[in-house]
mmCIF file of the C-alpha atoms, coordinates in Angstrom:
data_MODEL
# 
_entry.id   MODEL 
# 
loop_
_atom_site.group_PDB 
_atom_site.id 
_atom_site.type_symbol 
_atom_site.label_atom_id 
_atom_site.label_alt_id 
_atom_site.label_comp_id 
_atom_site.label_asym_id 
_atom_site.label_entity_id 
_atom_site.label_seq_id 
_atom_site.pdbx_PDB_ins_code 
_atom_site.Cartn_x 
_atom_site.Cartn_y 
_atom_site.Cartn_z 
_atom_site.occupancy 
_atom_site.B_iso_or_equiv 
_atom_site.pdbx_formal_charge 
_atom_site.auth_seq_id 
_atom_site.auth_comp_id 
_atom_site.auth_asym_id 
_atom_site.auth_atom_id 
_atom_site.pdbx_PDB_model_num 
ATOM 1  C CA . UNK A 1 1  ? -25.885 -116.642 -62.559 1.00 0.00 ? 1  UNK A CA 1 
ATOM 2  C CA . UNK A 1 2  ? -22.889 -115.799 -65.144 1.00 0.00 ? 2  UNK A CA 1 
ATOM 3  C CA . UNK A 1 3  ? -20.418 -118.246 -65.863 1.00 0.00 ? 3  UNK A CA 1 
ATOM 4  C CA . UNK A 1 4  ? -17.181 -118.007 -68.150 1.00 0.00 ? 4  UNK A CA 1 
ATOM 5  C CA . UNK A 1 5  ? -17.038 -119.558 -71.577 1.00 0.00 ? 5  UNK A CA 1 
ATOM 6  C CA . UNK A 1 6  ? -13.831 -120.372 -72.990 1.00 0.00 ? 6  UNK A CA 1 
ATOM 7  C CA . UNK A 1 7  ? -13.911 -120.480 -77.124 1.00 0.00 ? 7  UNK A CA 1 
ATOM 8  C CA . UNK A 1 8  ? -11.319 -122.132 -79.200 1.00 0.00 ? 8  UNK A CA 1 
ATOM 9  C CA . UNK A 1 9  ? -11.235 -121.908 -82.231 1.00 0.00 ? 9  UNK A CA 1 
ATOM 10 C CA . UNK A 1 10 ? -9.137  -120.353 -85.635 1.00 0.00 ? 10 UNK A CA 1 
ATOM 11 C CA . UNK A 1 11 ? -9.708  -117.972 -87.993 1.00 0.00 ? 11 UNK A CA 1 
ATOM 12 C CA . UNK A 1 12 ? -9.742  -119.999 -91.679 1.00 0.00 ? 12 UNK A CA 1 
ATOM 13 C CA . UNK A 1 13 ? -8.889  -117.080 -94.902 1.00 0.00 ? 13 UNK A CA 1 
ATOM 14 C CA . UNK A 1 14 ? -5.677  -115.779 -94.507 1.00 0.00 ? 14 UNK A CA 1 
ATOM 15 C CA . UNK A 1 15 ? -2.178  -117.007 -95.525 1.00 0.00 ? 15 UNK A CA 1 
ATOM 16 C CA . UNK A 1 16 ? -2.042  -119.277 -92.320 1.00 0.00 ? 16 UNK A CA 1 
ATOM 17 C CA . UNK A 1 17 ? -4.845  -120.049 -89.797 1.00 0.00 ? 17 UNK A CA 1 
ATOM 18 C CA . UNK A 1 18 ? -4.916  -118.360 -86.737 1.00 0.00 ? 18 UNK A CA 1 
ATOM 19 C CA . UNK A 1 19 ? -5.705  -119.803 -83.659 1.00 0.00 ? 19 UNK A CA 1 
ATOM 20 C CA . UNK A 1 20 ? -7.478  -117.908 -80.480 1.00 0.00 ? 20 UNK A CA 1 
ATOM 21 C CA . UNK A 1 21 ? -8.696  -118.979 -77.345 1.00 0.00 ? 21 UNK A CA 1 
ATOM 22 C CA . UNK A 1 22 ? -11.229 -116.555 -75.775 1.00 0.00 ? 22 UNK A CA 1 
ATOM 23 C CA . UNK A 1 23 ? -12.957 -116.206 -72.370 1.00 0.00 ? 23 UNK A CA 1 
ATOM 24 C CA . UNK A 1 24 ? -16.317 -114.840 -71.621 1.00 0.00 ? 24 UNK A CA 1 
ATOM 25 C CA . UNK A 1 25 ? -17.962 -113.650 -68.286 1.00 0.00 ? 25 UNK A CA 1 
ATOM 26 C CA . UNK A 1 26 ? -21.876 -114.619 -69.939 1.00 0.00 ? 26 UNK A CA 1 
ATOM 27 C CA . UNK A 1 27 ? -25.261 -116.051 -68.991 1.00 0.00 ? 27 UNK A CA 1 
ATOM 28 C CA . UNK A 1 28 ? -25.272 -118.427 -72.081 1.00 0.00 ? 28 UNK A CA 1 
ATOM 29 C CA . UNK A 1 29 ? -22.735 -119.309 -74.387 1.00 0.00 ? 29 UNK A CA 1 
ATOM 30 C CA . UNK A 1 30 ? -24.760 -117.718 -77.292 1.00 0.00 ? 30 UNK A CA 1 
ATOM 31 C CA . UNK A 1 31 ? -23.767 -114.291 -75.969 1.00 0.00 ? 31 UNK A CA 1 
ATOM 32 C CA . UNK A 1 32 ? -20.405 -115.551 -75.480 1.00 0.00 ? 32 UNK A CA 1 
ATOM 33 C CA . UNK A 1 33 ? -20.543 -117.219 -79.744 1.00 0.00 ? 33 UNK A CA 1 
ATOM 34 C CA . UNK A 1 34 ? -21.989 -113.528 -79.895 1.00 0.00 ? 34 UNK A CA 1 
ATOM 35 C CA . UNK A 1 35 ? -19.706 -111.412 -78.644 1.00 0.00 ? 35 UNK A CA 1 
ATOM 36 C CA . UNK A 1 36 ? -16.602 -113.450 -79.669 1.00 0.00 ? 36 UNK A CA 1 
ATOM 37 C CA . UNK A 1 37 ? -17.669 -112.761 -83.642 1.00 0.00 ? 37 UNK A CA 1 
ATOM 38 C CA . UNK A 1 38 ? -18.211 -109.764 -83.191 1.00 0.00 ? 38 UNK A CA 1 
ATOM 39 C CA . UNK A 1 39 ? -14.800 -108.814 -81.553 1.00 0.00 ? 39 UNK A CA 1 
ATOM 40 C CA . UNK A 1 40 ? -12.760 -110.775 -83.863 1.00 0.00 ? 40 UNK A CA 1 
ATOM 41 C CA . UNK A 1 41 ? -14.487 -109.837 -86.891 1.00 0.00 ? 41 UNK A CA 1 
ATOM 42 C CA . UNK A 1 42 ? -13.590 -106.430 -85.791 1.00 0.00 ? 42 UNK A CA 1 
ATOM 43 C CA . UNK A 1 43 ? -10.183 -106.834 -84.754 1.00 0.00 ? 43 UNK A CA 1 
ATOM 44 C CA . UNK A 1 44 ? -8.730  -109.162 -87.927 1.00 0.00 ? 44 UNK A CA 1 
ATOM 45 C CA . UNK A 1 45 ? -11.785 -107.802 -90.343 1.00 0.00 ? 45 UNK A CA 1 
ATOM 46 C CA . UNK A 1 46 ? -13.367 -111.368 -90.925 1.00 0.00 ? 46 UNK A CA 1 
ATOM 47 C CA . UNK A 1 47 ? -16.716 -112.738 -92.026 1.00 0.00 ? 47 UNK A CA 1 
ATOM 48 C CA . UNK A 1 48 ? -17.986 -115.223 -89.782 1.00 0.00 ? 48 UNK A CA 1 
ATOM 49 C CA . UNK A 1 49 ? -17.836 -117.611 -92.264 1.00 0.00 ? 49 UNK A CA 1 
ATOM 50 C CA . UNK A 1 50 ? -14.400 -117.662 -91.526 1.00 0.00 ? 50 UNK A CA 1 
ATOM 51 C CA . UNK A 1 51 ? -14.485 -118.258 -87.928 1.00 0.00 ? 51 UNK A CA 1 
ATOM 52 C CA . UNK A 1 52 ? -14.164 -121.663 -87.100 1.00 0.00 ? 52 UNK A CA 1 
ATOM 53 C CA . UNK A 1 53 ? -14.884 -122.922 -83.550 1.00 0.00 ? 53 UNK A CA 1 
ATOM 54 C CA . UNK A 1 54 ? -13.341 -126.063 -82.629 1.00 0.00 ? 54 UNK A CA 1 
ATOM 55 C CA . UNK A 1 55 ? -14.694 -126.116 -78.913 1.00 0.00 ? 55 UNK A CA 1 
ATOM 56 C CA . UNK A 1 56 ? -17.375 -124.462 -76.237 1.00 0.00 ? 56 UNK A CA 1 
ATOM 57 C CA . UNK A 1 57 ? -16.773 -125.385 -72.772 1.00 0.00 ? 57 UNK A CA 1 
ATOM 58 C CA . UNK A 1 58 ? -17.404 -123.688 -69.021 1.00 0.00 ? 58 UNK A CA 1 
ATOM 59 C CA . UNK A 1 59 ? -14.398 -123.180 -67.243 1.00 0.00 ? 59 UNK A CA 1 
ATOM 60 C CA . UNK A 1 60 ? -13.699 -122.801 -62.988 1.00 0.00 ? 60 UNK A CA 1 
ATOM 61 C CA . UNK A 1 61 ? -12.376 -119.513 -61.619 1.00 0.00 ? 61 UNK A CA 1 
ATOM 62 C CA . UNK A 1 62 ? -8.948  -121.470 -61.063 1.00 0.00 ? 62 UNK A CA 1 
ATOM 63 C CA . UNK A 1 63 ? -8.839  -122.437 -64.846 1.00 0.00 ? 63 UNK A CA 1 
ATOM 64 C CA . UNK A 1 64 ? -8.862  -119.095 -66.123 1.00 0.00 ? 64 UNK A CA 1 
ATOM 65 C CA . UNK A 1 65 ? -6.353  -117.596 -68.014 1.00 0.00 ? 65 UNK A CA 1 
ATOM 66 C CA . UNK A 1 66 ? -7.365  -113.846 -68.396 1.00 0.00 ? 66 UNK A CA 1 
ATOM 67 C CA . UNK A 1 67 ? -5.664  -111.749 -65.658 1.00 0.00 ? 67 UNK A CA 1 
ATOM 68 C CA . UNK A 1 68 ? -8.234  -108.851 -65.627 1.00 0.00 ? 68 UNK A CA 1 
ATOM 69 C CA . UNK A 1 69 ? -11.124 -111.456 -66.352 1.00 0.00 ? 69 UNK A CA 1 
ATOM 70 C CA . UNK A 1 70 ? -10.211 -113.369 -63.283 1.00 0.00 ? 70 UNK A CA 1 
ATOM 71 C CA . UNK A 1 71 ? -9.240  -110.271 -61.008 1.00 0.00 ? 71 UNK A CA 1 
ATOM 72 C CA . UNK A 1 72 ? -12.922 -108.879 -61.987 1.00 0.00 ? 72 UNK A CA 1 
ATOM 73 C CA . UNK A 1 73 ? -14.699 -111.405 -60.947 1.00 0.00 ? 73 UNK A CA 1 
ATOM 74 C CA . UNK A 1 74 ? -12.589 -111.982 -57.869 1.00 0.00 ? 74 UNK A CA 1 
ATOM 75 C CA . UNK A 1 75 ? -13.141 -108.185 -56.892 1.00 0.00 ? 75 UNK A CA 1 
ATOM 76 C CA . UNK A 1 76 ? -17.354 -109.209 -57.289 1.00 0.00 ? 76 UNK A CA 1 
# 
């Protein structure tokens, strides 16, 4: 059964950290780690080196904060 992983963390290299919170609709929170380095190093053009994750945890359906996250599992 999927559950949503919420990552905190920053992104270390640039002129001033950045910090991002990120939730996941995954089996295990590898694929979330997985996907989450793959989109930001994408998006902001970082190594994962400097990706820094301050905290993993699995959140309830009332806890989350992405609209179209939460409205497509609500629609499931």
């Amino acid at each position: 059964m999927a559950k949503i992983i919420k990552i905190n963390g920053e992104i270390l290299g640039k002129d001033e950290p950045m910090v991002f919170s990120k939730e996941y609709n995954v089996l295990k929170e590898e694929d979330a780690l997985e996907i989450m380095y793959s989109e930001i190093g994408s998006k902001h053009h970082v190594k994962r080196a400097f990706i820094k994750i301050n905290s993993i945890e699995e959140v309830s359906l009332e806890d989350i904060k992405n609209h179209s996250l939460k409205k497509f599992i609500e629609m499931n």
